[in-house]
C-alpha positions as CSV (number, residue, x, y, z in Angstrom):
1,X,27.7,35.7,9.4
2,X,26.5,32.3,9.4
3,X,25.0,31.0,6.1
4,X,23.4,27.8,6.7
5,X,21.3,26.6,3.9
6,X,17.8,24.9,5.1
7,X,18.6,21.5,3.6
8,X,22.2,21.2,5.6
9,X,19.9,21.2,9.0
10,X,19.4,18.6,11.3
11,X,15.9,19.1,11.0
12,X,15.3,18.8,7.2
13,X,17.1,15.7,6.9
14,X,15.3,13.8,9.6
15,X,11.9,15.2,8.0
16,X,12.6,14.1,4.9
17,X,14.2,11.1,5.7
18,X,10.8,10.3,7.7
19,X,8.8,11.7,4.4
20,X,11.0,8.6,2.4
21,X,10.1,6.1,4.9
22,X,6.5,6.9,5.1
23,X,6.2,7.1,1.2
24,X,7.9,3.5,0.7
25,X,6.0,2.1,3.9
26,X,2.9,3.4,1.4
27,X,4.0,2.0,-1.7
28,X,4.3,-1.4,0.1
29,X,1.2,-1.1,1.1
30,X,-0.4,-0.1,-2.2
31,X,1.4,-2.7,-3.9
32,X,0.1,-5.4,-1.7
33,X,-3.7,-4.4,-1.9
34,X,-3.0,-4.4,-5.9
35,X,-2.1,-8.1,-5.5
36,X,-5.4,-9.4,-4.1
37,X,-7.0,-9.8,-7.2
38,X,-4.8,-11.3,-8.8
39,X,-4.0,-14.0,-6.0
40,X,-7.8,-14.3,-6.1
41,X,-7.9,-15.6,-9.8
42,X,-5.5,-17.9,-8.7
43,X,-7.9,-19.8,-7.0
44,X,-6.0,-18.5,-3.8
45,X,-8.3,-18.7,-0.7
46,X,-9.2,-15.0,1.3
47,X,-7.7,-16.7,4.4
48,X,-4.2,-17.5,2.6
49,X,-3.8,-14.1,0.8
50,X,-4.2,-12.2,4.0
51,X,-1.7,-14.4,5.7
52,X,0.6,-14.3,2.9
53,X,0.4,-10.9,2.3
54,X,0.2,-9.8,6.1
55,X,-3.4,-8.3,5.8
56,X,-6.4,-9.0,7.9
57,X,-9.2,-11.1,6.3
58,X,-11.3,-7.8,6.5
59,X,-9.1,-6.0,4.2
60,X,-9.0,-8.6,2.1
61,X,-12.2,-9.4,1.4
62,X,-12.8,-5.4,1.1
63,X,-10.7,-5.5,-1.6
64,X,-12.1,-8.2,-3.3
65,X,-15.9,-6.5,-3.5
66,X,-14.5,-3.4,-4.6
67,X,-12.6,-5.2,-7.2
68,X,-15.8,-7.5,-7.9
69,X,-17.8,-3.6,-8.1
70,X,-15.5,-2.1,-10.3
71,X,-15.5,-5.5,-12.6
72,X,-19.6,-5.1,-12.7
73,X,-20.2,-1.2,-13.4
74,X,-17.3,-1.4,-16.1
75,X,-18.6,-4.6,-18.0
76,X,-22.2,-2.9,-18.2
């Protein structure tokens, strides 16, 4: 009688319309925690990266030992 196919509901396009938003909201943040280092080796202060990048010093300078870690174990 009624053939309604599941991505012509409501419901399907609002999930994955929320699915898009939360992946891109991800990427954004992905791609600013992959720009710390290299803000970093530009002699770019801790305090300046987090405000230019809208971070908190904390997750800045989390990223920066993790990155300073990783640079140690692989050099050895």
């Amino acid at each position: 009688m009624f053939e309604i196919k599941l991505q012509e509901t409501r419901l399907y396009r609002e999930a994955k319309e929320e699915g898009l938003k939360q992946a891109l909201e991800e990427g954004r943040e992905q791609a600013k925690l992959e720009l710390i280092p290299r803000f970093l080796a530009y002699g770019i202060s801790i305090e300046e990266v987090a405000q230019l990048l809208d971070l908190t010093i904390e997750q800045v300078e989390q990223v920066r030992l993790a990155n300073e870690q990783e640079s140690s174990t692989s050099t050895q």
